[in-house]
DRENTORLUM-339991 format. One record per residue (C-alpha): residue in one letter; x, y, z. Coordinates in nm, 4 decimals, m for minus. Each point is the difference from the previous one (the first is absolute). Layout:
BEGIN
{"A"; {X; Y; Z}}
...
END
This chain:
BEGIN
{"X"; {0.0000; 0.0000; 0.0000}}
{"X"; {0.1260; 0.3257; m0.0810}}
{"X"; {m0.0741; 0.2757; 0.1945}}
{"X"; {0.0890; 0.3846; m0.1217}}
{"X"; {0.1736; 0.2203; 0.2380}}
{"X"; {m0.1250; 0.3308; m0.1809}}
{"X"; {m0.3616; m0.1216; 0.0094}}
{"X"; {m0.0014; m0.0740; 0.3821}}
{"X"; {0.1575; 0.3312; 0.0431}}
{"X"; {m0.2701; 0.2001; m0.1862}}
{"X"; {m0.2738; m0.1790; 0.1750}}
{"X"; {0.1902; 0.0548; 0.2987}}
{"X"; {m0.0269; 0.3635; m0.0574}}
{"X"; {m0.3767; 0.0752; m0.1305}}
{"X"; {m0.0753; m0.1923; 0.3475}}
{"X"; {0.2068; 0.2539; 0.1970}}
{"X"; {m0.1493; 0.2832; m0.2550}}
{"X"; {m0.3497; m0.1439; 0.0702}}
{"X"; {0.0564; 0.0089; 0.3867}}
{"X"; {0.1385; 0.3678; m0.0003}}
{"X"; {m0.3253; 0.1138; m0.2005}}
{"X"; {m0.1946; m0.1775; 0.2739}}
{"X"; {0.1695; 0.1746; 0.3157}}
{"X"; {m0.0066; 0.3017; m0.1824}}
{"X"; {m0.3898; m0.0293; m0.0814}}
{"X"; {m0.0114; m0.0982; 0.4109}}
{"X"; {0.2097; 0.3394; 0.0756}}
{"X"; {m0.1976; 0.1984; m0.2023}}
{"X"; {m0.2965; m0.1202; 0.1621}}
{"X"; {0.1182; 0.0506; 0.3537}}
{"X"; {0.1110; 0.3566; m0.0944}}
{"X"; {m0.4005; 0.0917; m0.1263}}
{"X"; {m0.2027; m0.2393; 0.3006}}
{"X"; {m0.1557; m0.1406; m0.3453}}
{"X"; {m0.0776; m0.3807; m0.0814}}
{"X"; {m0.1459; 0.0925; m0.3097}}
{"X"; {0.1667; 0.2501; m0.1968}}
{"X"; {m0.1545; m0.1013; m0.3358}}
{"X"; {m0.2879; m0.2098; m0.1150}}
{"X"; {0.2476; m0.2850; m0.1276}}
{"X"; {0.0990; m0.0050; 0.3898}}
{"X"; {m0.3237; m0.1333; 0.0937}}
{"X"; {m0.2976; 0.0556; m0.2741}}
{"X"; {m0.2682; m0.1234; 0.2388}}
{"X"; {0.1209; 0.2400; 0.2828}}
{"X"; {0.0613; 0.2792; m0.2576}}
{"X"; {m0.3682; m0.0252; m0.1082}}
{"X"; {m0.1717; m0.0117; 0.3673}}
{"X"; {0.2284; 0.2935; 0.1062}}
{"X"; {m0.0691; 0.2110; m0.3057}}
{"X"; {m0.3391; m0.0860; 0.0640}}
{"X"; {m0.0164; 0.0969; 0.3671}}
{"X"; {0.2304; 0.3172; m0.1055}}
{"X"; {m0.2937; 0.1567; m0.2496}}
{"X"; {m0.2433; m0.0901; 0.2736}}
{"X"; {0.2360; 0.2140; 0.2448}}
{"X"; {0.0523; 0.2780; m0.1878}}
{"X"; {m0.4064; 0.0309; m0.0747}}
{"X"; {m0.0159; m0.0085; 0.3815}}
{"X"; {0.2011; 0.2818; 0.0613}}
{"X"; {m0.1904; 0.2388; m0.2590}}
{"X"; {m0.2695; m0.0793; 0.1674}}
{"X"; {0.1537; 0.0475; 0.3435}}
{"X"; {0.1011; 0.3600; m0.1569}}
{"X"; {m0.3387; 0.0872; m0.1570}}
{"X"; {m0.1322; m0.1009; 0.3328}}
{"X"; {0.2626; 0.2394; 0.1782}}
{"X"; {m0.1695; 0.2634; m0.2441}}
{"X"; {m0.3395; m0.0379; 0.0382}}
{"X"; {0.0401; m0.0162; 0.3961}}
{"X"; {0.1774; 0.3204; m0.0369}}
{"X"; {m0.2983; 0.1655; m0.1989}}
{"X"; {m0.2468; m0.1215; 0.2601}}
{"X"; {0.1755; 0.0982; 0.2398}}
{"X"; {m0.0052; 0.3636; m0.1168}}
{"X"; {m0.3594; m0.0123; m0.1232}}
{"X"; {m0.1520; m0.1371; 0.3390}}
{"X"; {0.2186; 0.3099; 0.1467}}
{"X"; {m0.2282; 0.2471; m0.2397}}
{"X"; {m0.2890; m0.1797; 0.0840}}
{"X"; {0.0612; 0.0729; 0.3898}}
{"X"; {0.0869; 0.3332; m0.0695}}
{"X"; {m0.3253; 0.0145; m0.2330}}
{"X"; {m0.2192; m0.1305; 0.2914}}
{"X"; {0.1676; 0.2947; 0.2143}}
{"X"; {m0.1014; 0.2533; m0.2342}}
{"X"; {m0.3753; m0.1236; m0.0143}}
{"X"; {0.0023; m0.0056; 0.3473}}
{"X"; {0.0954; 0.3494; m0.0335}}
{"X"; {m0.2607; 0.1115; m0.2183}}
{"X"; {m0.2668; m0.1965; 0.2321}}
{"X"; {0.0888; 0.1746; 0.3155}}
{"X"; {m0.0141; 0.2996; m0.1647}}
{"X"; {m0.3651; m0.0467; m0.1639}}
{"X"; {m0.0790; m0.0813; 0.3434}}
{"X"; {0.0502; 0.3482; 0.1295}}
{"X"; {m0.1265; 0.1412; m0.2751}}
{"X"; {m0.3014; m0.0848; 0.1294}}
{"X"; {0.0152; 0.2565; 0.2905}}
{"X"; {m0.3253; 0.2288; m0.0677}}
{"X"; {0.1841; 0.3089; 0.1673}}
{"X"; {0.2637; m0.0209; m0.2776}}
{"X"; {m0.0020; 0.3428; m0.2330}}
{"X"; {0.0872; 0.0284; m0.3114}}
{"X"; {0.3689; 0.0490; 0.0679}}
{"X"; {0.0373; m0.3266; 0.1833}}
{"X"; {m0.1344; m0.2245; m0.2508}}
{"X"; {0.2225; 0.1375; m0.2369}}
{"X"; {0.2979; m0.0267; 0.1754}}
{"X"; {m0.1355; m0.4178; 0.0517}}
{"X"; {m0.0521; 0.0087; m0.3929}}
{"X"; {0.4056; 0.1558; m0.1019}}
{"X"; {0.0784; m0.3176; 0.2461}}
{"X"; {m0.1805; m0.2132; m0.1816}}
{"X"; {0.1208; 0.0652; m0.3146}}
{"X"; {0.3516; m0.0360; 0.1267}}
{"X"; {m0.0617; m0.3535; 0.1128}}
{"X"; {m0.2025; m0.0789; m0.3768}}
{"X"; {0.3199; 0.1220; m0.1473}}
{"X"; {0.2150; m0.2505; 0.2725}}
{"X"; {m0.2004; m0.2828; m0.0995}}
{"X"; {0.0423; 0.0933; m0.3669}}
{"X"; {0.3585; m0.0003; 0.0621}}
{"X"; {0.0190; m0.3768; 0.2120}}
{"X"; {m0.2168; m0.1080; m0.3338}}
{"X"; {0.2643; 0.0919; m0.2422}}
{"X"; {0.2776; m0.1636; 0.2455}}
{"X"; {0.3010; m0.2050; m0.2109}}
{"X"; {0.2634; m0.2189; 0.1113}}
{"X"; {0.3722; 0.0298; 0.0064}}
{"X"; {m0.0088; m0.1135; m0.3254}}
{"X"; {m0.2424; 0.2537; m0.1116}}
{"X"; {m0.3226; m0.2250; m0.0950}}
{"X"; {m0.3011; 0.1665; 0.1275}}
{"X"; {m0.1151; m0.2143; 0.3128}}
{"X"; {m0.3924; 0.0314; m0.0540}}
{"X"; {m0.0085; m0.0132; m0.4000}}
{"X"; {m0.1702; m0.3264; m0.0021}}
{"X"; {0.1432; m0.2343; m0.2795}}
{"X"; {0.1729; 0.3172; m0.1558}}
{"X"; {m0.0419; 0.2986; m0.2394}}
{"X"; {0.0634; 0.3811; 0.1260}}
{"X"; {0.2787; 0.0995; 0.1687}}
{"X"; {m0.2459; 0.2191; 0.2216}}
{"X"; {m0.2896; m0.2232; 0.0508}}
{"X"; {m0.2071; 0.2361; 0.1602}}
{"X"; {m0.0842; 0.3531; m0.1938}}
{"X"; {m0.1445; 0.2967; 0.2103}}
{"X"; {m0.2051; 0.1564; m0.2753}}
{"X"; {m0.2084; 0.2126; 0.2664}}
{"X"; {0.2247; 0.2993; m0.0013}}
{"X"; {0.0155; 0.0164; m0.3918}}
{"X"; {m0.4139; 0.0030; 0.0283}}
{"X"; {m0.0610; m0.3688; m0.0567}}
{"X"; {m0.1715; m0.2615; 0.2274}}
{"X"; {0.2253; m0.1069; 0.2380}}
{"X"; {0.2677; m0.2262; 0.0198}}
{"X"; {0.0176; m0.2668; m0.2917}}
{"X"; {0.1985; m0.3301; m0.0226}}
{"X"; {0.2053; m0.0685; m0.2645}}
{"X"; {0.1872; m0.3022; 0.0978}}
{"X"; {m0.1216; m0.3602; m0.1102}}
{"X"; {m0.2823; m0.1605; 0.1763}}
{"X"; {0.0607; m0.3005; 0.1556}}
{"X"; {0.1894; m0.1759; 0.2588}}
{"X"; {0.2747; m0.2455; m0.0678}}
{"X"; {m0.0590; m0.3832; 0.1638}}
{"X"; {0.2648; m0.1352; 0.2025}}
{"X"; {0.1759; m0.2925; m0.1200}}
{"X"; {0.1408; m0.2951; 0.1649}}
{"X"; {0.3871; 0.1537; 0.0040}}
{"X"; {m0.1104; 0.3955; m0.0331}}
{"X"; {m0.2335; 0.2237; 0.1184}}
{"X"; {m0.1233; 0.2966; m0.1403}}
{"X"; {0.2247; 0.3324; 0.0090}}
{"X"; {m0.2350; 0.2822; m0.0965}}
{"X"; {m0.3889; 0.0529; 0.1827}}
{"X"; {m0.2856; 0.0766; m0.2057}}
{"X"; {m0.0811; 0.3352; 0.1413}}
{"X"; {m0.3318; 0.0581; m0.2017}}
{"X"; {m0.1894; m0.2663; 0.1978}}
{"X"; {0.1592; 0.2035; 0.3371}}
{"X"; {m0.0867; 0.2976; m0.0518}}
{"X"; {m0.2014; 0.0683; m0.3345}}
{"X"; {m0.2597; m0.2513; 0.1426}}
{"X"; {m0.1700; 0.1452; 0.3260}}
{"X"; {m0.3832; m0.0819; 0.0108}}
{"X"; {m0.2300; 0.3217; m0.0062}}
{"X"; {m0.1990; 0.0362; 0.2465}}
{"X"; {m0.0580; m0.2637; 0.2748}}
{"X"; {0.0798; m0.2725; m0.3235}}
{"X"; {m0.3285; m0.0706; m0.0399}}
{"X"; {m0.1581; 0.3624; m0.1098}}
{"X"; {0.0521; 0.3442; 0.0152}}
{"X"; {m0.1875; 0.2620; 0.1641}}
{"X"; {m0.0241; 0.4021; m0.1319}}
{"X"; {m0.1397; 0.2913; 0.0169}}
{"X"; {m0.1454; 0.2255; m0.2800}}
{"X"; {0.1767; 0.2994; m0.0654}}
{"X"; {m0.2367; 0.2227; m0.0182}}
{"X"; {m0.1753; m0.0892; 0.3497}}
{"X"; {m0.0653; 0.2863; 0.2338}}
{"X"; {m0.0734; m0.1901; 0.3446}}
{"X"; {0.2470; m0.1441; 0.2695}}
{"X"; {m0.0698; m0.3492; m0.0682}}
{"X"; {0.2648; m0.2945; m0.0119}}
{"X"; {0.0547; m0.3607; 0.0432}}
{"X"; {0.2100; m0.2827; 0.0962}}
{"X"; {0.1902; m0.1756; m0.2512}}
{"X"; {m0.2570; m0.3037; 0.1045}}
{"X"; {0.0068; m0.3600; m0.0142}}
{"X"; {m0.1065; m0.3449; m0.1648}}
{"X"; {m0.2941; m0.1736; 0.2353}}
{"X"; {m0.0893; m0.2805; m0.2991}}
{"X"; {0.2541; m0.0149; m0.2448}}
{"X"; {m0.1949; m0.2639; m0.2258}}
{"X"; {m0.2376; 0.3058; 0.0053}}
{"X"; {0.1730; 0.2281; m0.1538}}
{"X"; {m0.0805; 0.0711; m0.3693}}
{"X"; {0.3503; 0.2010; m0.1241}}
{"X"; {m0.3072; 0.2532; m0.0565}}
{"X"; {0.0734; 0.3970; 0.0057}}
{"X"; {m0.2665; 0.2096; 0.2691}}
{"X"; {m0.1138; 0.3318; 0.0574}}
{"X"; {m0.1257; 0.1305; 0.2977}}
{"X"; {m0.1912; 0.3177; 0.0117}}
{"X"; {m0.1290; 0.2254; 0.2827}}
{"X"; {m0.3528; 0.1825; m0.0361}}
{"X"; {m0.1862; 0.2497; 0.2234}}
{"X"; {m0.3592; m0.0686; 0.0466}}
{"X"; {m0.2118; 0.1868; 0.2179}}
{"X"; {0.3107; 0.0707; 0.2107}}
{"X"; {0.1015; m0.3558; 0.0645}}
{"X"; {0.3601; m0.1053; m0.1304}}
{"X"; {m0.0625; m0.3061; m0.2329}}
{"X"; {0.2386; m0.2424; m0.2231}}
{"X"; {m0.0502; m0.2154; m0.2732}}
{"X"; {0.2294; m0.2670; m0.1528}}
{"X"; {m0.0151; m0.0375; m0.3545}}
{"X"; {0.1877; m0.3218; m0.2436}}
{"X"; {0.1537; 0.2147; m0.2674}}
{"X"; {0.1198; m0.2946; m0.1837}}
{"X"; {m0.3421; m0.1044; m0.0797}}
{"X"; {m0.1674; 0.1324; m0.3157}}
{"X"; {m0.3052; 0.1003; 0.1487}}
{"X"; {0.2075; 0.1905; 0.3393}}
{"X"; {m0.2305; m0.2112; 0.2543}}
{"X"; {0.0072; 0.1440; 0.3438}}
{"X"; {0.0685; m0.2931; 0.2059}}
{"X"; {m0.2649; m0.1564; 0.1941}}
{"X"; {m0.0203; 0.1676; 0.4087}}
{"X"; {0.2199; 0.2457; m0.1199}}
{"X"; {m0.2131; 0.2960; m0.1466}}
{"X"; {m0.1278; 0.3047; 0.2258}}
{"X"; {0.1514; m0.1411; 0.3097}}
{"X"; {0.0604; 0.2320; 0.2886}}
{"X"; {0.3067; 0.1473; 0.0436}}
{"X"; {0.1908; 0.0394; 0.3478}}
{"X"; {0.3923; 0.0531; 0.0087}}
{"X"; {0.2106; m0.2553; 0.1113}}
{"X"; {m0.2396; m0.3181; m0.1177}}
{"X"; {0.1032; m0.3110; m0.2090}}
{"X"; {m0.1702; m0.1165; m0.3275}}
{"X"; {0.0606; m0.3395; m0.1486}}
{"X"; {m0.1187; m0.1131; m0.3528}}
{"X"; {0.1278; m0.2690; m0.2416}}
{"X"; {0.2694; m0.1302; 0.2742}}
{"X"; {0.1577; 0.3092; 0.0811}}
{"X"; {m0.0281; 0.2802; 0.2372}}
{"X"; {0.1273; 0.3150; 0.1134}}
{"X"; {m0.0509; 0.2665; 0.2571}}
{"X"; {m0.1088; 0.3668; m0.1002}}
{"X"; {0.0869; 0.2902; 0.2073}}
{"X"; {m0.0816; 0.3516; 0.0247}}
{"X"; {m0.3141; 0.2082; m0.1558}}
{"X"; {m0.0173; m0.0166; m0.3355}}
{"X"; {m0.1865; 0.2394; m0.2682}}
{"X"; {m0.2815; m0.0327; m0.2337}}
{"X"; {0.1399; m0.1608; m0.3113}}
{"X"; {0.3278; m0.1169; 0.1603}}
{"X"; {0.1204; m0.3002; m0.1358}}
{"X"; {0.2487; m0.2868; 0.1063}}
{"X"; {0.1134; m0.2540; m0.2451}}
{"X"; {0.0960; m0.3516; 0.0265}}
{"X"; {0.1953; m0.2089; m0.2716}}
{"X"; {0.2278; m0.3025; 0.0034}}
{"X"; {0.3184; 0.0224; 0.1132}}
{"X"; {0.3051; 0.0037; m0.2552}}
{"X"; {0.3816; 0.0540; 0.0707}}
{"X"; {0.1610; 0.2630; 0.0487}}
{"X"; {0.3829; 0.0718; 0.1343}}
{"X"; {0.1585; 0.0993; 0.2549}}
{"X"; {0.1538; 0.3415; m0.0801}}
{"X"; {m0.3549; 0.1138; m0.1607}}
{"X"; {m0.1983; m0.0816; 0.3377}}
{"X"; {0.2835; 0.2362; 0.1840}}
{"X"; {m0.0616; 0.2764; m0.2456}}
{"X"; {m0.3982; m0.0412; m0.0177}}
{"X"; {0.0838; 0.0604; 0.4001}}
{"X"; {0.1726; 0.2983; m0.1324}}
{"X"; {m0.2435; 0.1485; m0.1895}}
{"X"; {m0.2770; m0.0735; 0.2612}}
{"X"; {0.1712; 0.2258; 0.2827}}
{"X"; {0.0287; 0.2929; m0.2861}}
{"X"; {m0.3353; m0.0504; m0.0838}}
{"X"; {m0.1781; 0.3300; 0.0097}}
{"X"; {m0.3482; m0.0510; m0.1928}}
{"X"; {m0.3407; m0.0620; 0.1751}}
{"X"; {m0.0376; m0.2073; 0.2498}}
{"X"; {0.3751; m0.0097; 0.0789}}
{"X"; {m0.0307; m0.1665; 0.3714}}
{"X"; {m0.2100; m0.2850; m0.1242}}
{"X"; {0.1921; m0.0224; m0.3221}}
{"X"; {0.3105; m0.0538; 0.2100}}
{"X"; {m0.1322; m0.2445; 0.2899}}
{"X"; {m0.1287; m0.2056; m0.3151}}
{"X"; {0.3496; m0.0384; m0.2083}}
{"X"; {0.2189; m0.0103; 0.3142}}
{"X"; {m0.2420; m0.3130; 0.1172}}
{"X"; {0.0889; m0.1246; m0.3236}}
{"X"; {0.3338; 0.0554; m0.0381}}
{"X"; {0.0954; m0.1355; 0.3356}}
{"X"; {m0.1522; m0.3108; m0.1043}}
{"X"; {0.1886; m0.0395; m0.3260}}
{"X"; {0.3183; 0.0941; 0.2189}}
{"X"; {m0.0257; m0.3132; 0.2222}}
{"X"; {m0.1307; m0.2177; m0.2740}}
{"X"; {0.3439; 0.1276; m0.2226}}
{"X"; {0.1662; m0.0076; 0.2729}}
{"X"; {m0.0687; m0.4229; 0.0297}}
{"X"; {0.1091; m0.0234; m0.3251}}
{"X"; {0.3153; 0.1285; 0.1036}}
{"X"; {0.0323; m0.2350; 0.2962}}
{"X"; {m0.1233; m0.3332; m0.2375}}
{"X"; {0.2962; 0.1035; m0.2319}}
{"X"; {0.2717; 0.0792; 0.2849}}
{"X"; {m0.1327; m0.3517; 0.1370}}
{"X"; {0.0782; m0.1820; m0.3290}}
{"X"; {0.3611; 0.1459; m0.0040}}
{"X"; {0.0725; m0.1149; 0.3029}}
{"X"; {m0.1529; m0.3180; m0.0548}}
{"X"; {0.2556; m0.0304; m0.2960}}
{"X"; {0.2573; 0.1532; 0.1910}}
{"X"; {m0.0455; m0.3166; 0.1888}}
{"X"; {0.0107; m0.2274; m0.2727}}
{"X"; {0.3421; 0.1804; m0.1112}}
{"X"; {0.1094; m0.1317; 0.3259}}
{"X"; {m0.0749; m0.3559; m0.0360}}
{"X"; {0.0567; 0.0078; m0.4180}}
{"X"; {0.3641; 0.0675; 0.1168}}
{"X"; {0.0547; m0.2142; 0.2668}}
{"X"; {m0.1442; m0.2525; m0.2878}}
{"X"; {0.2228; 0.0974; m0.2750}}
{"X"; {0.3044; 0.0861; 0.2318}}
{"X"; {0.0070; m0.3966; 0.1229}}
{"X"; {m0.0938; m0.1281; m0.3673}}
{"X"; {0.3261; 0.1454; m0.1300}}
{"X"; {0.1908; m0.1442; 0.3069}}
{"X"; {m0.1503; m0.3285; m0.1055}}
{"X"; {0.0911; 0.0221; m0.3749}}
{"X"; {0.3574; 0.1593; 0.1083}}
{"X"; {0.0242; m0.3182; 0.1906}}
{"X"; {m0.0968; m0.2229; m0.2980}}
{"X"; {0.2193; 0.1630; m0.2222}}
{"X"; {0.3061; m0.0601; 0.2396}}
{"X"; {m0.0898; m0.3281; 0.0239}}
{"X"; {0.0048; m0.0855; m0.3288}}
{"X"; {0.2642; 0.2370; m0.0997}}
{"X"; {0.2944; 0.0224; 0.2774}}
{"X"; {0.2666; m0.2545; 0.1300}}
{"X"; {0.0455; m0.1461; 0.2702}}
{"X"; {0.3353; 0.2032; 0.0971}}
{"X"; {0.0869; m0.2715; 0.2898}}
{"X"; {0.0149; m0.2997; m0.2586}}
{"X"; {0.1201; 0.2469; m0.2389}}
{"X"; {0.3207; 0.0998; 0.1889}}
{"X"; {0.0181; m0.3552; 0.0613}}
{"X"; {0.0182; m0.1604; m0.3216}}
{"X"; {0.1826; 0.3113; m0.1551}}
{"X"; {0.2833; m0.1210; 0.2841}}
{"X"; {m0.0421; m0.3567; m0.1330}}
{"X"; {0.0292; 0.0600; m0.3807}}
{"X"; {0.3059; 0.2451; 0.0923}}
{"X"; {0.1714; m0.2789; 0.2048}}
{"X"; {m0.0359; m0.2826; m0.2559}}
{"X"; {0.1062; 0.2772; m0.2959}}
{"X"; {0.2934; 0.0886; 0.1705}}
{"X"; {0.0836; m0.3711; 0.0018}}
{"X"; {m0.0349; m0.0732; m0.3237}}
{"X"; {0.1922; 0.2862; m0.1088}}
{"X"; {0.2707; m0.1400; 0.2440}}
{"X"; {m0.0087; m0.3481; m0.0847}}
{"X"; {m0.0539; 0.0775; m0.4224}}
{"X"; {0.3296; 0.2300; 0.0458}}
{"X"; {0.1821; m0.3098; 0.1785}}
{"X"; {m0.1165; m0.2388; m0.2833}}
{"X"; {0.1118; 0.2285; m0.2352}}
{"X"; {0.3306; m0.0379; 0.0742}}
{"X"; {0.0357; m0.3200; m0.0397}}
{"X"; {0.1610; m0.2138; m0.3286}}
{"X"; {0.1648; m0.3025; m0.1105}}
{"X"; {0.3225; 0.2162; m0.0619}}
{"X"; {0.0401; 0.0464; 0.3791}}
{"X"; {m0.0093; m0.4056; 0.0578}}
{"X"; {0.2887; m0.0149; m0.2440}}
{"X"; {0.3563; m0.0120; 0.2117}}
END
């Protein structure tokens, strides 16, 4: 058998080459912590931990859009508390308006301080975020939501945001309030209907903002009640306008007036106060919406009213107004509620997300690093054995027939 020297020499060598590409595929692994550097490494492993590393980096947008959103509802819920303040504001101030000694000069120093708090709530409307996205636009549009038209002679304040209010998700929560349904959505009235006087009544008389006794009774119908004198006895009728034919309604025609009594018809009543005149009237309608800055301003205008019948005129919108106040003033508290309620979620979301990403972090290390214990270990091992096969290849090396020859 013959046996070449060169061959077993070459072989000798790619084995030592081989071995030197392994400990230096082992050192380079040691140096990054990695067990997988590439998929050839471990294809199986390289799939799972790309897999678990998209699933990762969704997690932490939505950890970030979270971080947004909370941020946003934090600073909305603080306009909405500040908002509440302001109403509270107005109402304590419609509440002393109210004083019958008050002059003229009184109630208008309680109307310039109402229109300064309209024009705060105006501004906490049109609030924006540090990244300058309004806070009550709704799902978007304007960069001022909210429009005072009233001192350029139009009606009001008008919204000019988008309607709506974004759902929260399972991962995100909304970052922007819809602040039509706040504030642009107050119930007139008591909710159910309003109460009013004619303009052009002459007598003292007024009435509650009144109340729903039957409301499977009530026929959305608009009324009119009017005051007669006959024979010198005070006397009201109530009248369905709605119908074609303008029926008085039944019990309710020529009926004896005395200040201070209640009426009910249809499943609603109210109280009437003071002495009315011949041909005064006091309308009833269903109640729409209104908003919020227009109910402090028609509280405005009532204190500067000057026309006929001035002290009923005023007892009547104040009533009113101070009713719309509270009932705007829930609307407020319902939405402040809601933010907090997600503030709450933001709490738990991120608890959620934070320990999902540990999790995945965890999977990915699994799959991805080396054991650095076993690592060291067998880097030691492969070093050992490659320094003795360089020592003993060197050694064989040496050796020939020509040294055997004396």
């Amino acid at each position: 058998m013959r046996v070449s020297t060169a061959n077993s020499y070459d072989n000798t060598v790619s084995l030592l080459a081989r071995r030197q590409a392994e400990l230096a595929q082992l050192q380079e692994n040691l140096a990054t912590g990695k067990r997988v550097l590439k998929p050839s490494d471990d294809p199986v492993a390289a799939t799972l931990s790309e897999t678990a590393q998209n699933r990762l980096s969704r997690t932490q947008s939505d950890l970030r859009s979270l971080e947004t959103a909370r941020t946003g509802l934090q600073q909305a819920e603080s306009g909405l508390a500040e908002s509440g303040e302001l109403i509270q504001k107005v109402r304590d101030l419609l509440v002393s308006a109210g004083n019958a000694t008050f002059g003229p000069s009184e109630r208008e120093d309680i109307a310039r301080q109402l229109e300064g708090l309209r024009e705060q709530l105006i501004g906490v409307a049109n609030l924006k975020d540090n990244s300058g996205r309004t806070l009550f636009g709704g799902l978007g549009g304007a960069a001022t939501p909210f429009v005072d038209l009233y001192s350029a002679g139009g009606n009001g304040v008008q919204f000019e945001g988008q309607r709506g209010q974004a759902a929260a998700g399972n991962t995100s929560l909304p970052q922007t309030l819809d602040g039509n349904a706040i504030w642009m959505r107050v119930p007139e009235g008591n909710g159910s209907f309003t109460l009013s006087l004619n303009p052009s009544n002459t007598g003292g008389v007024s009435t509650s903002v009144g109340e729903v006794t039957n409301p499977s009774a009530l026929t959305g119908d608009d009324y009119r009640i009017d005051f007669a004198d006959v024979a010198g006895v005070k006397q009201y009728t109530v009248t369905n306008i709605t119908t074609p034919a303008a029926n008085p309604m039944p019990g309710q025609t020529g009926v004896p007036y005395t200040s201070g009594m209640t009426i009910a018809f249809d499943g609603q009543s109210l109280q009437m106060s003071g002495q009315p005149a011949a041909g005064d009237q006091i309308n009833l309608v269903p109640a729409g919406k209104t908003d919020i800055f227009s109910v402090v301003q028609d509280a405005v205008s009532a204190l500067r009213y000057t026309g006929a019948n001035d002290s009923a005129h005023r007892t009547q919108e104040l009533a009113r107004t101070m009713t719309e106040i509270d009932a705007g003033h829930d609307r407020v508290l319902l939405a402040r509620g809601r933010a907090g309620e997600w503030l709450n979620r933001a709490d738990s979301l991120d608890t959620l997300l934070e320990d999902r990403s540990v999790d995945l972090k965890t999977e990915t290390s699994r799959l991805e690093d080396m054991d650095l214990v076993k690592g060291i270990s067998d880097f030691q091992t492969q070093q050992l054995g490659l320094e003795a096969a360089l020592k003993s290849y060197a050694q064989v090396q040496r050796l020939s027939l020509f040294q055997m020859i004396n």
